[in-house]
N, C-alpha and C positions, 0 to 999 in steps of 0.2 A: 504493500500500500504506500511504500511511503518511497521508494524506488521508481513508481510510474504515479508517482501524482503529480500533476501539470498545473504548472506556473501561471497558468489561465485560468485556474478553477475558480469559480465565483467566490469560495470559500479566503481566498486570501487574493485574489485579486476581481474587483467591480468589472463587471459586464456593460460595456458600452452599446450605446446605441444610439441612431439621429433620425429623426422623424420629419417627414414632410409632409404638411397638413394643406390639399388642395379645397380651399372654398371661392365661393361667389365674393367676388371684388378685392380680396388677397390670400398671399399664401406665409406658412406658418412653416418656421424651421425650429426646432428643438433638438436640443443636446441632450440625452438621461443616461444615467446609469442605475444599475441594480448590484447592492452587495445584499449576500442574503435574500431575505423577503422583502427589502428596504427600496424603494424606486425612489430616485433623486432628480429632479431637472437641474439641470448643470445652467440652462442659458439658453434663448429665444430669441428668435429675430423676428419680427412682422414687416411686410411687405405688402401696401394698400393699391388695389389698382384704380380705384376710383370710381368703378359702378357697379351694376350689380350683373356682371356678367363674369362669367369665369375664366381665368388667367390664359391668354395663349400657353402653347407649349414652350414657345420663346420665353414670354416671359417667367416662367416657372423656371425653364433651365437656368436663366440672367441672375433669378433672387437668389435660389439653392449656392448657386455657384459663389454669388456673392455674402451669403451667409455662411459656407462652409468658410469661405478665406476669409471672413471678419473673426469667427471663432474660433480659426488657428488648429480647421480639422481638415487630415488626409487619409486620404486613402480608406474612408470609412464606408461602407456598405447602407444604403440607406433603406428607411418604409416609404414606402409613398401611401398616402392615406386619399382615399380619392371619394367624392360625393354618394352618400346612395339614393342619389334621383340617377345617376348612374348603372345603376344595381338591378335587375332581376333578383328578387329573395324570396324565397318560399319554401312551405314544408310541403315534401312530398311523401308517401307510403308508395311501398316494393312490399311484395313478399316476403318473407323471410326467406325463405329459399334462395334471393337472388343476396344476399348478405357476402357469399364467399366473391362473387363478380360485380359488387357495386360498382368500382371506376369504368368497367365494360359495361352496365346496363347504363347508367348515368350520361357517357357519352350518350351512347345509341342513344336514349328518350329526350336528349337536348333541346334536339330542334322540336319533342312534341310539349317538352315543360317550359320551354322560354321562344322568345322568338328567332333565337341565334341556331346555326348550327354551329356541330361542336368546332370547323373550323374554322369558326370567324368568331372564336367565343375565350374567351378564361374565364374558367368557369373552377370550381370547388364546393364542396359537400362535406357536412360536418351529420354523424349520429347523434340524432337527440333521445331516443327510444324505440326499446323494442320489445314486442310479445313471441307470444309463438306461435303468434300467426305474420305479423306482417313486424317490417323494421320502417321506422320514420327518419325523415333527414334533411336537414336543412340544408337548401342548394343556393347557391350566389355567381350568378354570370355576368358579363360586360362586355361589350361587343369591344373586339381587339381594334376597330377603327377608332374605337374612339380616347384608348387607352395607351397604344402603341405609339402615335406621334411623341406623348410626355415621354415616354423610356426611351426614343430614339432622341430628344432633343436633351436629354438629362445625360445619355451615354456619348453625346458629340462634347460636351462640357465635361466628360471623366467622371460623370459621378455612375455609380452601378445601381440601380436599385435591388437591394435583396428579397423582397418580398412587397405585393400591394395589397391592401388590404380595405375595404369597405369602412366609411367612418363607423354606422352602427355597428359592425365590427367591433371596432376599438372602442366604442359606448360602452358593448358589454366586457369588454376586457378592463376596461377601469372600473365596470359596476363590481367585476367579480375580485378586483387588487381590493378595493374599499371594503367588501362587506363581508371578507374572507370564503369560508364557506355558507355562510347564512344566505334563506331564500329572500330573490330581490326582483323589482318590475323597473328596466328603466325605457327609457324615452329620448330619443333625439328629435327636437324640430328644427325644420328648416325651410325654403320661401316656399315651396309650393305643398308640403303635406309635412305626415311626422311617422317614427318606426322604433319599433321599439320589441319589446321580450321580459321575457322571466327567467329567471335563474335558482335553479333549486339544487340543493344540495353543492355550489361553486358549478354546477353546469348550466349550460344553456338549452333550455326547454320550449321554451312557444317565441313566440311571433305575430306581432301585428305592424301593422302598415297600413296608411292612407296619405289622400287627398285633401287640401281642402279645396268647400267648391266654390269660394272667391279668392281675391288676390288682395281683399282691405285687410286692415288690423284685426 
């Protein structure tokens, strides 16, 4: 144990990481790290673009770019956190039977669970439950045209993104850091509707999502 324990273990050295938060009218760079169970924001930049429209790819790659060299970071791996008006979300039921071949049935029913086929799509599935009859699962796709220009305009500037991720996504990944394991309901809104879930036992269990049907206060 103590011959191959590595000098990166969270245990004696913080787990970095840099988040790129895409919204309507600016974009959000954050520094954190993790020692232990402990999340720390290191440092934040905001970048306003001025209406209520969402950032060119340019412009996302120009701020990231210039916020990674205002906070004195290279070579770091970043999230890109991207809108879920964005998002196909929903829960869908299989069989249980199809449990050993989910990524192969998931493709194949793409194009009939969302409007993407699978290859015009990034898509991923998370298990929220299952009986012994059927297994449920929560699916999340995004059309690659519309996702793609950021990661080729962020990879022309040197940054990598390591993984993208759906804001409600990360709603319930901070509902589940705050409330440990305790059952929880949270909620994102944003301009044109709101999305939201439950969390029971630190997992993620239901899902709701809407509309609103005006655009006032």
């Amino acid at each position: 144990d103590v011959l191959f324990f590595s000098l990166a273990d969270e245990h004696i050295a913080p787990r970095q990481c840099v988040t790129v938060l895409l919204e309507r009218g600016r974009v959000t760079v954050a520094k954190a790290s993790r020692f232990f169970s402990r999340i720390r924001i290191g440092a934040a930049r905001y970048y306003p673009f001025g209406d209520e429209g969402y950032p060119t790819p340019e412009q996302v790659a120009s701020a990231v770019a210039l916020a990674l060299n205002d906070l004195g970071i290279a070579g770091e791996k970043v999230t890109l956190v991207f809108p879920k008006a964005w998002t196909v979300l929903k829960t869908v039921d299989f069989p249980l039977v199809a449990k050993d071949t989910l990524p192969t049935v998931v493709k194949y029913e793409l194009d009939r669970l969302t409007p993407f086929p699978p290859e015009r799509a990034f898509y991923d599935f998370l298990i929220l439950d299952e009986d012994e009859k059927r297994i449920r699962i929560l699916l999340a796709a995004t059309k690659t045209d519309t996702l793609e220009p950021y990661l080729d305009a962020l990879r022309r500037r040197g940054v990598v993104v390591r993984r993208v991720v759906t804001s409600l996504s990360s709603v319930a990944t901070l509902t589940r850091y705050a409330n440990g394991n305790a059952d929880a309901i949270f909620a994102e809104i944003h301009s044109g509707g709101y999305g939201g879930g439950g969390i029971r036992g630190g997992a993620w269990k239901t899902l709701f999502t809407g509309n609103f049907v005006s655009d006032d206060g």
